[in-house]
N, C-alpha and C positions, 0 to 999 in steps of 0.2 A: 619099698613103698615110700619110705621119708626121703627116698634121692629122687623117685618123682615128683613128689611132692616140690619139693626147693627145686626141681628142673622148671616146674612148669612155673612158680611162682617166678621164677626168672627172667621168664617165656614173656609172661604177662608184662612184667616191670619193662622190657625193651620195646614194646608193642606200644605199650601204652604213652611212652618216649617219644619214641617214632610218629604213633599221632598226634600227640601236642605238637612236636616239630610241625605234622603236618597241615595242623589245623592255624597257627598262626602263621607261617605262610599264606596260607589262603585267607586269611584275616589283615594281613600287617595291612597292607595297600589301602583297606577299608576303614581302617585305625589312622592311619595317618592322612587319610582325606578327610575326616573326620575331625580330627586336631586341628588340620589344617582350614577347616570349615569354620572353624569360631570365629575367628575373628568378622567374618562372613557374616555367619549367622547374628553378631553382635552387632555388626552396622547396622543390618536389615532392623532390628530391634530400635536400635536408637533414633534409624529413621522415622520409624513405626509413630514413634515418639514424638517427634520433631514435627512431623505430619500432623498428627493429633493438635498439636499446640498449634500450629497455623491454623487448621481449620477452625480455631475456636477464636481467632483473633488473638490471641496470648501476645503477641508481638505486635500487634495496630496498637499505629499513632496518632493519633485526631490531630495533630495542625503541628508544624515544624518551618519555622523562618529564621533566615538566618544570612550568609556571605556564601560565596565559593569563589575560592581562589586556584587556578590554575595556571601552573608554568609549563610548558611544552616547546620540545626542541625539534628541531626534521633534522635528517641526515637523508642525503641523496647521494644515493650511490649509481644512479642512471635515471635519465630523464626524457620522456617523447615531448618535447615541446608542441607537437602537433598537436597533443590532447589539451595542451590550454583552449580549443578554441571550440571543445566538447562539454557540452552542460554536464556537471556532478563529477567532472572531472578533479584532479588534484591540479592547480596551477603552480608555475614556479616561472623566476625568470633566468636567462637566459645564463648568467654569470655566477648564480649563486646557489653554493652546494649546502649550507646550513642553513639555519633559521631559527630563532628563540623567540618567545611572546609567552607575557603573561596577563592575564584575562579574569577581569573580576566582576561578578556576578549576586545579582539581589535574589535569594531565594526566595518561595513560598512553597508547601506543599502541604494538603487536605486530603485525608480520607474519602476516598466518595469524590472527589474534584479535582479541577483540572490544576496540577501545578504550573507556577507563576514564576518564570527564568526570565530576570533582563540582562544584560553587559551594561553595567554601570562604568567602567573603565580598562582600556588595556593596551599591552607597551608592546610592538612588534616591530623585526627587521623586516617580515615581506611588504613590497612599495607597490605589487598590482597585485588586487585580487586576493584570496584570503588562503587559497592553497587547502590547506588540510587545519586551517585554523580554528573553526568552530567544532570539528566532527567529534574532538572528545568528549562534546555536552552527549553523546550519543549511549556515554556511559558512564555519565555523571549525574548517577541517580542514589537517592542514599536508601531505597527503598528494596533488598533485596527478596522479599515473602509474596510476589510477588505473582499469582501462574507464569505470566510473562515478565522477563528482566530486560533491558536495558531495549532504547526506543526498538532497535530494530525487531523485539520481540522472540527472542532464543526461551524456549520452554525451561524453566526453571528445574533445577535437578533438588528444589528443597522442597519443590508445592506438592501436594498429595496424590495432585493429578497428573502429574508427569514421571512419578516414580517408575511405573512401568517402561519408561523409555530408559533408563537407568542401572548401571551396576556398581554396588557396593561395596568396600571391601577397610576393614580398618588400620589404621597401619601401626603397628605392631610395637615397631620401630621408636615411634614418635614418644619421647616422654615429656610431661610437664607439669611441673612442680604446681599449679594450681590444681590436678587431676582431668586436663582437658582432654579429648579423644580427634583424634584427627581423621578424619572419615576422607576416602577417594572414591572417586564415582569416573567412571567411562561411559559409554555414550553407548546405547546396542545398536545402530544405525547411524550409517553415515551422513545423516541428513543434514540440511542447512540451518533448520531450523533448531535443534541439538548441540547444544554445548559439546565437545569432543571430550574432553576430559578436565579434572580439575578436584579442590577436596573442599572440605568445610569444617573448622574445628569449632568443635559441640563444649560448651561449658559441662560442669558434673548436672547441671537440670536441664542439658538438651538445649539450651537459649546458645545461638549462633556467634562466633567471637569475631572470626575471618571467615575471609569465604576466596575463594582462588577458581578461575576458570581462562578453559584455554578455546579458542571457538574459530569460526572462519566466515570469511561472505563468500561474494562476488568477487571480490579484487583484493584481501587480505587475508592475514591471520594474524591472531592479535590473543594475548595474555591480558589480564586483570586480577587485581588484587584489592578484597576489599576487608578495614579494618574494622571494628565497632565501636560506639566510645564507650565509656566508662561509668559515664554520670545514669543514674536515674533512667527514663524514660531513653536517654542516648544509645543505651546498651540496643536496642533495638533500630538504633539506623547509624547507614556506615560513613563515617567521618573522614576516614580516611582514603584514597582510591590510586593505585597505580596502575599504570598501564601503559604498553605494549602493542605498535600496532605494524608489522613488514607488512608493506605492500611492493608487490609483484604482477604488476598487471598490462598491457600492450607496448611495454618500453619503458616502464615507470617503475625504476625500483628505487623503495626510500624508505626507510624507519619512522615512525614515531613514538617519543618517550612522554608521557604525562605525569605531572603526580598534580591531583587535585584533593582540597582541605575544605570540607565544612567545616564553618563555623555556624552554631545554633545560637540565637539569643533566646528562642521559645520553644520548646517543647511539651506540648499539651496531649493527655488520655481523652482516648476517644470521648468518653465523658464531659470533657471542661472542652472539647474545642465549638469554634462558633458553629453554628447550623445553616442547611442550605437556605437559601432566598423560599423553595418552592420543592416540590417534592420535585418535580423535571430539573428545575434549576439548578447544574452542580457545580455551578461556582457557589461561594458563600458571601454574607451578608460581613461588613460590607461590603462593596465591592473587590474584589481580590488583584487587579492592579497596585500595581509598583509604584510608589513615588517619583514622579518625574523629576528625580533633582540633578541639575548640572554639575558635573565636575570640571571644574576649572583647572585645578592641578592635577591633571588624572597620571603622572609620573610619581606624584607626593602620594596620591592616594594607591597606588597601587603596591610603593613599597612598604603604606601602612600596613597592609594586607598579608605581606609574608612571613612567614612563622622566621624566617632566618635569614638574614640580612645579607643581598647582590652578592655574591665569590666576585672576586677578583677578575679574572676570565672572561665570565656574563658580562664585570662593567664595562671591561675592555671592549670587548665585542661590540656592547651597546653604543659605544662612542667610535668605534670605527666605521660602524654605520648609521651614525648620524643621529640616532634617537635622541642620545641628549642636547647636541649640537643647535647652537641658536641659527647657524648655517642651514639647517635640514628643514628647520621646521620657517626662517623665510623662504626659502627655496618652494617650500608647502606650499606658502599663502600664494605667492608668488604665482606658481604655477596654476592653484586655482582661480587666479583673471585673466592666466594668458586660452587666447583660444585654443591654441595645439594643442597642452597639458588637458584642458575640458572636453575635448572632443575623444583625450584618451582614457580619461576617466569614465565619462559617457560607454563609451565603445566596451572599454575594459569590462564596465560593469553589464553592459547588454550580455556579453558572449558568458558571462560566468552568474549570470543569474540571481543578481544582488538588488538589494534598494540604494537611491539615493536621493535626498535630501530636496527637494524644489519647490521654493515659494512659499513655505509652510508646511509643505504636504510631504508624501513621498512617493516618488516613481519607481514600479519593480519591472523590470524588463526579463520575462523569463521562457525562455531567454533568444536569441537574436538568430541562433542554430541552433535548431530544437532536436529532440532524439526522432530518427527517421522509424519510421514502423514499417514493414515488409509481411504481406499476408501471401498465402497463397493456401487456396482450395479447391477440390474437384469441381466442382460446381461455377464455381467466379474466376476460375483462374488468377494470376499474378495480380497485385495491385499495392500502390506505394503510397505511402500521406506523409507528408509534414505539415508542421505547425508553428504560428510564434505568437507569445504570449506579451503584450503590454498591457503592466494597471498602474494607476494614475491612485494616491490615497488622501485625502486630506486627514489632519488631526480630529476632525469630528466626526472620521469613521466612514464620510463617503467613497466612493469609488468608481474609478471609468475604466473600463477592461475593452482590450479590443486584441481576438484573437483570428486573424489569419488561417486560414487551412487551405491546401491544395495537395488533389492526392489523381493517381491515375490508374486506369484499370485497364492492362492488356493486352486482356481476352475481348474486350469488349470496342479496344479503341477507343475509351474516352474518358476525359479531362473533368475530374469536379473541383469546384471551390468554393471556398464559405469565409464571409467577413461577418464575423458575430461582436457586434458590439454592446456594452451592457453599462447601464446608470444606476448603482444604488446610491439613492437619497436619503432613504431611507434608514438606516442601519441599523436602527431595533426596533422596526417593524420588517427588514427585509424588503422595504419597497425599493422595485427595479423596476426601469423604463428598459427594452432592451428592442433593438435592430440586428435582424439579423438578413443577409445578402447573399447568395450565391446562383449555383449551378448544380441543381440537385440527377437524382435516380432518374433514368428514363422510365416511361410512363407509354400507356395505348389509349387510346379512348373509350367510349363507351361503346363506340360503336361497335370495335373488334371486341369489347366482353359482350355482347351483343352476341356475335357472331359464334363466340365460344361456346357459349352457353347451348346453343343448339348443337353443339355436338358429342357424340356418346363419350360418357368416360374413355370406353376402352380401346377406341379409334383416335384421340387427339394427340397431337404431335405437333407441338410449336414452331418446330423447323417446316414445318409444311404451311404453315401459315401467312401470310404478308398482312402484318400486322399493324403496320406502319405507327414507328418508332416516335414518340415526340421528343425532342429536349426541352428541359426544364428550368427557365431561370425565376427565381423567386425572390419575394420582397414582403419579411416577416416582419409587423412590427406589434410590442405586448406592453404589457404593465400587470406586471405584479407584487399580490400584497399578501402579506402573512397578516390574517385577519383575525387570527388566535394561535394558541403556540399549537404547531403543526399543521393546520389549517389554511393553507394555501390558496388564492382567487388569482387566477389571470385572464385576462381582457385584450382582444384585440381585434387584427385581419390576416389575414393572407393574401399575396396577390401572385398568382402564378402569370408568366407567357411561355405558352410551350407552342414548339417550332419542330412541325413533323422534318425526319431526317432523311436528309440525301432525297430522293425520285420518287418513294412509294406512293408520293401521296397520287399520281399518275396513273401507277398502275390500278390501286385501290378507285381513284373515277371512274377507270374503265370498266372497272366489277361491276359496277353498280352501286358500290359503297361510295357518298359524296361526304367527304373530309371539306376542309379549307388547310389551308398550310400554318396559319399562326390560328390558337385561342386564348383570349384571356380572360382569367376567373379570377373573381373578390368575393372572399369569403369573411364574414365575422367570426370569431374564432373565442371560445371559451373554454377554460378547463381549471375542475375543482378540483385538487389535491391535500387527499386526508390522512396523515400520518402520525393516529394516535399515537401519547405515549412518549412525546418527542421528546430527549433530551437534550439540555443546550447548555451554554456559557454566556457570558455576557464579555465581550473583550475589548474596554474601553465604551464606547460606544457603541456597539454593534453585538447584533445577535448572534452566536454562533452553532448552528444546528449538525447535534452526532452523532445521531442514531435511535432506534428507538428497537425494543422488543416487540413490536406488532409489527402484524403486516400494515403495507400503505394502498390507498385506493385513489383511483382517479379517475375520475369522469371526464369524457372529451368530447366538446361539440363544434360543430362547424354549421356553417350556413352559407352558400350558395346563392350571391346576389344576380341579379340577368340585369345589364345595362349597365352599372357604373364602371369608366374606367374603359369603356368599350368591351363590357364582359357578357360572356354568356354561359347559358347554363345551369341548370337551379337542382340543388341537393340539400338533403340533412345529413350530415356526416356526425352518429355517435359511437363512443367507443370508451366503453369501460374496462381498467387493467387494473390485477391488483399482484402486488409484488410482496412478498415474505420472506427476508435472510433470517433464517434462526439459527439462531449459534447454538452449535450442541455442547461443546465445548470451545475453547481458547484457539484450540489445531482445528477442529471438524465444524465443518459447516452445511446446512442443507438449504436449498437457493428455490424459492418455488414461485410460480408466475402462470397464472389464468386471464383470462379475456377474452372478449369477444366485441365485435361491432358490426355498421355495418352502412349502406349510404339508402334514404330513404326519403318518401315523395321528389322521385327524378324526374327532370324535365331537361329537352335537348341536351343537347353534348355535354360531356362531364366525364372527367376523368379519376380514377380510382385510386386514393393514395392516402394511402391509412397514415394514421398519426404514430399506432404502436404496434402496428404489426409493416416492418418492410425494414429490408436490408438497407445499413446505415454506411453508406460508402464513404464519410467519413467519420470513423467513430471519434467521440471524445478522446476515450483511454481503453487500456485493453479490456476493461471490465464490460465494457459493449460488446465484444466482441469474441467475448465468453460462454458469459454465462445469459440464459433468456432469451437464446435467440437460435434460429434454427442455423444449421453449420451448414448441409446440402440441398437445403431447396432451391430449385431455378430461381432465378431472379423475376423469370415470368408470373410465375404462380401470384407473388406480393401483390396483384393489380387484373386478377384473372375470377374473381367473387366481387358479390355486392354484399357478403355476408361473413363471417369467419368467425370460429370459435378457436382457440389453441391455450395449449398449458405446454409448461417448461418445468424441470426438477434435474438440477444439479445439484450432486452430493460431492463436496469439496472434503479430500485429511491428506496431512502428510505422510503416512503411514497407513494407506490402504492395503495394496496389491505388490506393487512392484519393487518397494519398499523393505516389505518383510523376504520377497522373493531373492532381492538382490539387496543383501542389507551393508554391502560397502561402497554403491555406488553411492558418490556423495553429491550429484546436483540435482537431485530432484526436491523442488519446495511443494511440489502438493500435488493430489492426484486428486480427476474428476471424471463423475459416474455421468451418463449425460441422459434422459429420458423425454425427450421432446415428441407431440402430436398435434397436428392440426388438421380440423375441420372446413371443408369450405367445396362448394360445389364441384364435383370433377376426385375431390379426395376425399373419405370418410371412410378413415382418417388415413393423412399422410404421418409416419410415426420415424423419428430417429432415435437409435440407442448408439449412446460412444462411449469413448475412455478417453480421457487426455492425460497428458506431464505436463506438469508446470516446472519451469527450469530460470534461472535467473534472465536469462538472455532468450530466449526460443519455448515455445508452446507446440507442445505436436495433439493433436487427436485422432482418433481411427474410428470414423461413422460407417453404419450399416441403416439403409434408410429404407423403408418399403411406403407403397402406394395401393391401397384398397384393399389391406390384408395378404399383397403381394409383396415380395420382396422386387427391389427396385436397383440398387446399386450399391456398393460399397466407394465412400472414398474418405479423404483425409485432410485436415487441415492443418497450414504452418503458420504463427505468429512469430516475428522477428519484431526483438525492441531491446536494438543493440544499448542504448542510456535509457536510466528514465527521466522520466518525464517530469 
């Protein structure tokens, strides 16, 4: 009995062995992900943290002025010189592979306001053009708490709101005798808008010391590094900034190295800093311009500016190419009164999209080869535009703009163009005189909407129609006044002559439809625009309006003179539009747009051509061309009602659909939902639902559009806008 006894206890003791063997196996794996999770778990914590404190302001600065000095080198290691002669390009010239310049700058920067950057002084080897010389203000911001960091607008891996875009992890590794914690974060999506990777060391209360990111665009990829200072209030903006920029882009490979130094003389808590002019107003009181003060020895003042006095090397350099040289800079003067050297300066600065200096004022020519845009859609087929921008500025803020466009479509075989020329006199009222000239949208008369109108919805077909086509040239001239802030009045005429095209008008005699071949129509032309809400600046002289949180409304009237000018034809043309961008966040946006109008007590001939509903063949910028507007309706339709109701709702994020779907393709910047319908005799309703990508260079969308609760056709649009603009 006692030898079973001690058998089975035996029995037991190796059983029970063998399950713990077995059970920790089947545990370690979970034990050591586990382990391996703290540090994990402990960033997520700190950020938890760090989050918290931003949201609460813990880290806003009410007011910071001060210097920024910046030295910066290029190295080229390949160059297309063809793209010197492309806007937003990188220029260089021909023989020279490096480049140094150092660049000093008067800061200002306000909570709630617009910061205030001039170039007070700076020392450079490049002799045309500025190359890649300004673009490191791009990240020469001292303000990192910020949703969006540096201009180009990369979602912050510190704000609360973009945590979700983010992976955390602590490094383990890292020791620091203060007890700082070094946190790395990666990016879950390959977006553009997403820093890719990069860390942030957290003092022991979570207050930001460094911050490090690694990110990409269009045409680079670029490192930065930012430090914090020391002092008081400084601990909370970054003093110190390096950076990192390869580019590798159509022939053009080159480096850029930065290091830029704040210096602060003021740093003020939101508390003590000054307050805005106006609740809209977010400049502050007083006026928040720079002291215009000349540098005369901007060589002296510049090397006051550096923490650490020329190398050797750098002097070298500077004196081989002439910066210091009393040689270089007569050669300078020189050049500026010979005509050759002016007309290349001139020239130089048109193609690269610069101001320059004239009679007081100043001339920006932007620029002389403009980015070329390339559409094509089901509906419109192929169509091309360019553009070129000249403004004229004086010192008190006036302004003469005179922009160019000519663009062609096709499908259609035909040529439009537009001279918009514009006079603010005004500058902080916004008063503008403006002329505008061209060769607009073909257009029918009333007679053939006449004609349409009697025919059934479900039998009409435009191709079966001879509707005889007018061309359209036009002569706009307005004056507008900003008659309170956001409260817009313009005043004018219209004068169209439209010129039926090619033979119809012939055939159309012999129907019995009597046309004449030319009409010309003068119209007085009004429209109120209300944009409560409005937030603005004041810069220098001149008003500067950006945006507001409400929707905006506009009223548009026309009126239809018979006799002057040899015009005929009597109409009331109104049309009320109201447009609403509400930003739901920083990344996502919803785009919404109603109206309706319509032409009323007609008399003889008169043609249909609404002010806000009709295909815009040459749009401003792509934002036309987007968003509020219908992507497949015929062109006919625009000019086929005396009456029309339509709404638009575009939901804009970068991280919708295709995004989480394919989370390593890396060029898409944004994705849009599109839900467009319109009312007007013949459609109730015609409706479009699409998708688009937005990509640095190319816009695709995919429409599916129906017609009277039928479905009608699917097709697709491509925007091309190889530069911008």
């Amino acid at each position: 009995m006692l030898l079973v006894v001690v058998y089975m206890w035996r029995v037991k003791k190796i059983l029970v062995g063998w399950l713990s063997l077995l059970v920790a196996l089947m545990y370690a794996p979970a034990l050591l992900a586990a382990e391996a999770a703290e540090p994990v778990l402990r960033a997520d914590s700190l950020m938890r943290v760090l989050s918290r404190r931003i949201a609460a302001n813990e880290f806003a600065v009410g007011e910071a002025s001060g210097t920024l000095y910046v030295r910066q080198e290029v190295d080229i290691e390949k160059k297309n010189l063809g793209l010197n002669f492309i806007p937003g390009m990188a220029r260089f010239d021909r023989d020279e592979h490096h480049y140094l310049s150092e660049l000093c700058y008067d800061v200002r920067f306000f909570k709630y306001a617009m910061p205030a950057i001039r170039r007070r002084a700076s020392v450079t080897t490049h002799r045309h053009g500025s190359g890649e010389i300004e673009r490191v203000l791009l990240f020469m911001h001292p303000n990192l708490f910020a949703e969006k960091i540096f201009e180009e607008g990369y979602l912050s891996p510190l704000h609360p709101q973009n945590i979700k875009y983010y992976r955390y992890s602590a490094d383990t590794l890292y020791d620091d005798k203060n007890g700082c914690v070094k946190v790395s974060f990666v990016h879950r999506f390959d977006n553009i808008k997403l820093l890719e990777s990069g860390w942030v060391l957290l003092a022991p209360d979570c207050s930001v010391r460094a911050f490090s990111a690694n990110g990409w665009d269009e045409q680079c990829t670029f490192s930065v590094l930012y430090v914090m200072g020391n002092d008081s209030l400084q601990r909370n903006l970054a003093t110190d900034v390096s950076l990192s920029v390869d580019y590798n882009f159509a022939g053009n490979k080159f480096k850029v190295n930065a290091e830029g130094c704040f210096l602060f003389d003021t740093v003020l808590p939101v508390a003590d800093a000054r307050q805005r002019v106006s609740k809209y107003n977010i400049a502050v009181a007083p006026s928040e311009d720079l002291p215009d003060e000349k540098i005369d020895d901007r060589i002296g003042y510049v090397a006051s500016m550096r923490r650490q006095p020329l190398s050797l090397a750098d002097s070298l350099f500077y004196y081989e190419k002439g910066v210091f040289g009393a040689l270089h800079e007569a050669k300078k003067n020189s050049s500026a009164n010979d005509a050759v050297g002016w007309l290349w300066d001139v020239g130089d600065r048109m193609i690269s999209s610069h101001s320059l200096e004239w009679n007081g004022g100043r001339v920006r020519v932007s620029p002389l080869i403009n980015p070329s845009y390339l559409s094509y859609s089901t509906s419109r087929g192929l169509s091309y535009k360019m553009a070129l921008n000249l403004t004229s500025a004086t010192k008190r803020g006036e302004e003469l703009s005179l922009r160019p466009m000519a663009g062609y479509n096709f499908k259609q075989g035909a040529f439009y163009w537009d001279v918009d020329g514009r006079y603010l006199y005004s500058p902080r009222r916004l008063g503008t005189v403006r002329i505008d000239v061209g060769s607009g949208n073909r257009t029918y008369s009333s007679e053939a909407l006449n004609r349409i109108e009697k025919i059934a919805a479900d039998s009409l077909n435009f191709e079966d129609l001879d509707l005889g086509y007018f061309r359209n040239f036009y002569v706009n001239i307005s004056h507008s006044h900003e008659i309170a802030n956001g409260i817009e009045l313009l005043g004018g005429f219209n004068y169209h002559r439209r010129t039926l095209i090619g033979s119809g008008g012939d055939r159309l005699e012999a129907s019995g439809v009597g046309l004449k071949r030319r009409y010309i129509q003068f119209a007085p032309h009004i429209r109120l625009t209300w944009h409560p809400g409005m937030y603005y600046y004041i810069k220098g002289t001149r008003k500067v309006n950006i945006g507001s949180r409400l929707p905006r409304f506009s009223f548009d009237i026309e009126q239809g003179v018979d006799g002057v000018l040899g015009s005929s034809g009597t109409y009331t043309r109104a049309e009320l539009d109201v447009q609403y961008n509400f930003k739901i966040n920083e990344s996502d946006a919803l785009f919404l747009r109603a109206g309706g109008g319509g032409f009323f007590y007609t008399k003889n001939t008169y043609f249909v051509d609404y002010a806000f509903l009709r295909h815009n063949s040459l749009p401003v910028d792509r934002s036309d061309e987007l968003d509020g507007v219908f992507q497949l309706l015929d062109s006919e339709w625009y000019n086929a009602a005396n009456k029309y109701f339509r709404t638009n709702v575009t939901y804009l994020s970068p991280f919708f659909v295709l995004q989480r779907i394919l989370p390593r393709v890396n060029f898409i910047k944004n994705e849009r939902l599109y839900l467009n319908m319109l009312f007007i005799s013949h459609l109730t309703p015609y409706s479009e639902f699409g998708y688009g990508v937005g990509t640095p260079y190319i816009d695709l969308g995919l429409f599916v559009c129906g017609k009277n609760h039928q479905f009608h056709k699917i097709g697709f649009r491509v925007n091309v806008s190889l530069f911008r603009d």
